[in-house]
LUMSERO-416089 format. One record per atom (N, C-alpha, C): atom name; residue in one letter; z, x, y; chain. Coordinates in steps of 0.2 Angstrom, whole numbers, plus 5000, padded with zeros to 4 digits. Each point is the difference from the previous one (the first is absolute). Layout:
<pts>
PT atomo residuo   zz   xx   yy cadena
PT    CA       A    Z    X    Y      A
...
</pts>
This chain:
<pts>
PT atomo residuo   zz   xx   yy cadena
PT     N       X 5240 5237 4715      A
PT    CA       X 4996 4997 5006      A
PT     C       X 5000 4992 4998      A
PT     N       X 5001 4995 5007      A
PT    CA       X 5000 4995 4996      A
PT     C       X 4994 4996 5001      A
PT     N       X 5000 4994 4999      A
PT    CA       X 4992 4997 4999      A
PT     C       X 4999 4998 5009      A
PT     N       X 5005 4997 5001      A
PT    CA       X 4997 5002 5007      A
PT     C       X 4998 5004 5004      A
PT     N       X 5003 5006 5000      A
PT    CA       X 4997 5006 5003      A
PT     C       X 4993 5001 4998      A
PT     N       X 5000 4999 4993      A
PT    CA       X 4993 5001 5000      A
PT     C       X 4993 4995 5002      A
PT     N       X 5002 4994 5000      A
PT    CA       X 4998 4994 5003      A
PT     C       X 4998 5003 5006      A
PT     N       X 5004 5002 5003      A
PT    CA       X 4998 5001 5008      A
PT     C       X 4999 5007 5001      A
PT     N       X 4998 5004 4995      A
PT    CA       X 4996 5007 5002      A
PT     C       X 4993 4998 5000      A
PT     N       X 4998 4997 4995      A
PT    CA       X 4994 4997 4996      A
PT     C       X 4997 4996 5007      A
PT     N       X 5006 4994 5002      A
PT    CA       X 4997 4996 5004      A
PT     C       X 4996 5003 5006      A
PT     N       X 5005 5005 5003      A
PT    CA       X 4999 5004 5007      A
PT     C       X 4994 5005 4999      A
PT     N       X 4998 5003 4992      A
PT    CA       X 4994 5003 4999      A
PT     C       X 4993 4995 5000      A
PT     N       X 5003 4996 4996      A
PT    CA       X 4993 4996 5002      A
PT     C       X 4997 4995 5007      A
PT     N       X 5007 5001 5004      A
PT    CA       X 4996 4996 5008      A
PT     C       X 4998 5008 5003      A
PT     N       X 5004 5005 5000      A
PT    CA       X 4994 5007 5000      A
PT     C       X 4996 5000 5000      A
PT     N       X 4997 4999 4993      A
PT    CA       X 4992 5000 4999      A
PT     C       X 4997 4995 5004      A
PT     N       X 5001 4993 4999      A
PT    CA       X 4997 4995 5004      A
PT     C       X 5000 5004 5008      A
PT     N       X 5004 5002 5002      A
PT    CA       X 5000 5000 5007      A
PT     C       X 4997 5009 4999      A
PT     N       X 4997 5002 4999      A
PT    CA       X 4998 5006 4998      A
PT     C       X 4991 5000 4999      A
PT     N       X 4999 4997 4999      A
PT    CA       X 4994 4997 4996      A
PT     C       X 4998 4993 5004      A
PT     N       X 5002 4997 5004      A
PT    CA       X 4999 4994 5003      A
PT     C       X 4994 5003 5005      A
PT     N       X 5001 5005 5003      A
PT    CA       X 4994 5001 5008      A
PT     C       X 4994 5001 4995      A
PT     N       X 4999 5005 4995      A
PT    CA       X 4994 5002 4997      A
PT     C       X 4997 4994 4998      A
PT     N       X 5004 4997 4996      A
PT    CA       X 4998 4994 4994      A
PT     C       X 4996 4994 5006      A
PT     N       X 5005 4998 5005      A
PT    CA       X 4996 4995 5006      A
PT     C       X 4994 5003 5004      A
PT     N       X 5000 5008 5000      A
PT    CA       X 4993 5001 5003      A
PT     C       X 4995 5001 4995      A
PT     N       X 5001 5001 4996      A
PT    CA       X 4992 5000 4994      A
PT     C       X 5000 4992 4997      A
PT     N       X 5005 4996 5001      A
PT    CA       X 4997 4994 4998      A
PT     C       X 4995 4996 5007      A
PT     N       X 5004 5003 5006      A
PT    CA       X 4997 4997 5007      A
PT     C       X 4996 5003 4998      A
PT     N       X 4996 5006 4999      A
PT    CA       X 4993 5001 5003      A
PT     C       X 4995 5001 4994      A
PT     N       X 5003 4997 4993      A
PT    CA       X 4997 4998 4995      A
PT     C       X 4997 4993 5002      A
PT     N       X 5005 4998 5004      A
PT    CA       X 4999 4990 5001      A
PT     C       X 4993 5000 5005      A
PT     N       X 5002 5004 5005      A
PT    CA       X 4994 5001 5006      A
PT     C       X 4993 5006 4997      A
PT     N       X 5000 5001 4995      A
PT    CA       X 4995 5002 4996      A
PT     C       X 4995 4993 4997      A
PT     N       X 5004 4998 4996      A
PT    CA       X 4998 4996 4995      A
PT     C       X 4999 4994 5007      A
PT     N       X 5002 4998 5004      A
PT    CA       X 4999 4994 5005      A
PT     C       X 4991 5004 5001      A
PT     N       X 5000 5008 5001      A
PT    CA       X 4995 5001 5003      A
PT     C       X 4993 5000 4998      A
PT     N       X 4999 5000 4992      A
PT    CA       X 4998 5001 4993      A
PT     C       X 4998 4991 5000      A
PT     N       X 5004 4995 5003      A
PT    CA       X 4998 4994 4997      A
PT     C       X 4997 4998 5006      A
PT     N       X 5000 5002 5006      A
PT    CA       X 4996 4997 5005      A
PT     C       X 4992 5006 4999      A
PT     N       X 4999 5003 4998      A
PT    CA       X 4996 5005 5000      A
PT     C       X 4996 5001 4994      A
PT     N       X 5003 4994 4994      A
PT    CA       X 4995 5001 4993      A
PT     C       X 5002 5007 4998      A
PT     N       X 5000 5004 5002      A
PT    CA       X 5002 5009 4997      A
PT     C       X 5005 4997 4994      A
PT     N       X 4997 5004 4994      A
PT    CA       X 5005 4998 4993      A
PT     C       X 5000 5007 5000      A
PT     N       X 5002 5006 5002      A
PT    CA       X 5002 5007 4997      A
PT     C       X 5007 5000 4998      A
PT     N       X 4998 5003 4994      A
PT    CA       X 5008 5001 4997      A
PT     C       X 5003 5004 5003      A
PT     N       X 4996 5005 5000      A
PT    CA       X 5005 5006 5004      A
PT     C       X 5002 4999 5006      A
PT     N       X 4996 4996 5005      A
PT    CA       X 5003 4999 5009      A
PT     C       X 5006 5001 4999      A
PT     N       X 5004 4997 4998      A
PT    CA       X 5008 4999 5002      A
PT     C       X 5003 5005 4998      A
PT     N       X 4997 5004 4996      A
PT    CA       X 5006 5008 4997      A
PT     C       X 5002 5004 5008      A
PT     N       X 4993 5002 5001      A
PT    CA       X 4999 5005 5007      A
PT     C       X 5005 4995 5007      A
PT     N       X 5000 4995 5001      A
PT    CA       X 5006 5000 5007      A
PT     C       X 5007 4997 4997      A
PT     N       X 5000 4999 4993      A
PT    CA       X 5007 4997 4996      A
PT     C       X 5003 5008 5003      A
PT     N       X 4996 5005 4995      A
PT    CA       X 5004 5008 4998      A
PT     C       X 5001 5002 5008      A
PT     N       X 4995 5002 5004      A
PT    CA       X 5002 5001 5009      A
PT     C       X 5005 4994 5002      A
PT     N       X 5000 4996 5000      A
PT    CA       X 5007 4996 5003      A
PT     C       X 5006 5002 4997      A
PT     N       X 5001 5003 4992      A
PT    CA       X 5005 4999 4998      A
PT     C       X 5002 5009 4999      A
PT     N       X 4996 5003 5002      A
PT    CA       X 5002 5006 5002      A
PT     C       X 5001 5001 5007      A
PT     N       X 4998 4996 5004      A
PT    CA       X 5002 5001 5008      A
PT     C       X 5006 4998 5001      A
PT     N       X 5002 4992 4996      A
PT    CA       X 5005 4998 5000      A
PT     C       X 5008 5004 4996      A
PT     N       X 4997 5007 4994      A
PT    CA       X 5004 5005 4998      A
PT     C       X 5002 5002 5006      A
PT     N       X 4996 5003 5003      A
PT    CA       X 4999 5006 5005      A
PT     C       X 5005 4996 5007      A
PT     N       X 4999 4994 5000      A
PT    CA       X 5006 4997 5008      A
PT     C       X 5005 4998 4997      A
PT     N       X 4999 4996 4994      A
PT    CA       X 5008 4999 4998      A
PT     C       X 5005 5007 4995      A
PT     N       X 4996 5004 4998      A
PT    CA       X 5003 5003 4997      A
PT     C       X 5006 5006 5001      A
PT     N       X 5001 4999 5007      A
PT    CA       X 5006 5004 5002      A
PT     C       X 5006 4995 5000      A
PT     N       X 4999 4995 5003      A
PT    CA       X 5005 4994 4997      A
PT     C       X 5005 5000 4994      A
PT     N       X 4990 4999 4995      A
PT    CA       X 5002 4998 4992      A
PT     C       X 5006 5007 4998      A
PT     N       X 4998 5006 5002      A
PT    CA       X 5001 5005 4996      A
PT     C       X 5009 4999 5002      A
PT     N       X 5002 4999 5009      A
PT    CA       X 5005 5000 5002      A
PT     C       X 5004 4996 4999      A
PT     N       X 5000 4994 4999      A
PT    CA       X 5001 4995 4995      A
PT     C       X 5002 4999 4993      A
PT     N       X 4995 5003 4996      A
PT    CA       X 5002 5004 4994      A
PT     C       X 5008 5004 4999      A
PT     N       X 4998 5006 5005      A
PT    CA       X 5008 5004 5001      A
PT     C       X 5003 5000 5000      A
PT     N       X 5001 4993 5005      A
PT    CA       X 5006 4998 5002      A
PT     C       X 5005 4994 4994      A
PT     N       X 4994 4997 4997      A
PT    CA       X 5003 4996 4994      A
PT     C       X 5004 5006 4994      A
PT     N       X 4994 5004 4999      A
PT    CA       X 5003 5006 4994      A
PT     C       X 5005 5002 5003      A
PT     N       X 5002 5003 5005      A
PT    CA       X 5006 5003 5004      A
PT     C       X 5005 4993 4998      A
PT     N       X 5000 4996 5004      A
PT    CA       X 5005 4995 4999      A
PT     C       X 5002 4997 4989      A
PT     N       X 4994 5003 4997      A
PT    CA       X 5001 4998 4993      A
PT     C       X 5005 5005 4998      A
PT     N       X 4997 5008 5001      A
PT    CA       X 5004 5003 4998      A
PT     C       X 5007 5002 5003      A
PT     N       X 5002 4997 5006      A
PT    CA       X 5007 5001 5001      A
PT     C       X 5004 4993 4997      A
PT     N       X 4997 4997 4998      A
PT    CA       X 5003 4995 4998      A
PT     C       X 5002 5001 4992      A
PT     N       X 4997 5005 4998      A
PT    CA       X 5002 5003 4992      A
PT     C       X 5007 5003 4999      A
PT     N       X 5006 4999 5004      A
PT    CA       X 5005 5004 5000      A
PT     C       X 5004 4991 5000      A
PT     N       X 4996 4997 5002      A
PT    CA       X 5003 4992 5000      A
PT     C       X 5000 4997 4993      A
PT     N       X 4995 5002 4997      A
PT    CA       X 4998 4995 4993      A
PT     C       X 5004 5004 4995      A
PT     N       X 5000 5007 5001      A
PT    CA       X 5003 5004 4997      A
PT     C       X 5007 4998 4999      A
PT     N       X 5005 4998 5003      A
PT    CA       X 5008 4999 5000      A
PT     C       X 5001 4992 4996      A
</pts>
């Protein structure tokens, strides 16, 4: 296997994550942000406020993007492993 190949299995795994992980990560920060905006106009200093609508957004946001993620996923591993008869030669 040469270093390229593996360069760009590496490379295409990791924009996978990135784009796998981009919808959940930008909703829990968006509604961490409009938490914490809500907390400073309202003096409210609870530590815990933010866990309870970070965790519900960020399992809602499982729940709608996760047929994507999952199909998404698939189709990268499907496409990794037929490529293994390429690296192989």
């Amino acid at each position: 296997m040469e270093l390229g190949t593996v360069t760009a299995i590496f490379r295409s795994a990791v924009l996978q994550i990135l784009i796998l992980s981009a919808p959940v990560l930008l909703i829990g920060m968006g509604v961490g942000l409009i938490v914490s905006v809500f907390q400073a106009t309202t003096s409210i200093q609870e530590q815990t406020l933010t866990f309870i609508p970070k965790i519900a957004a960020i399992l809602l946001s499982l729940f709608v993007f996760g047929p994507w993620m999952f199909s998404t996923l698939a189709q990268y591993t499907l496409r990794l492993l037929q490529t293994i008869p390429d690296i192989a030669n």
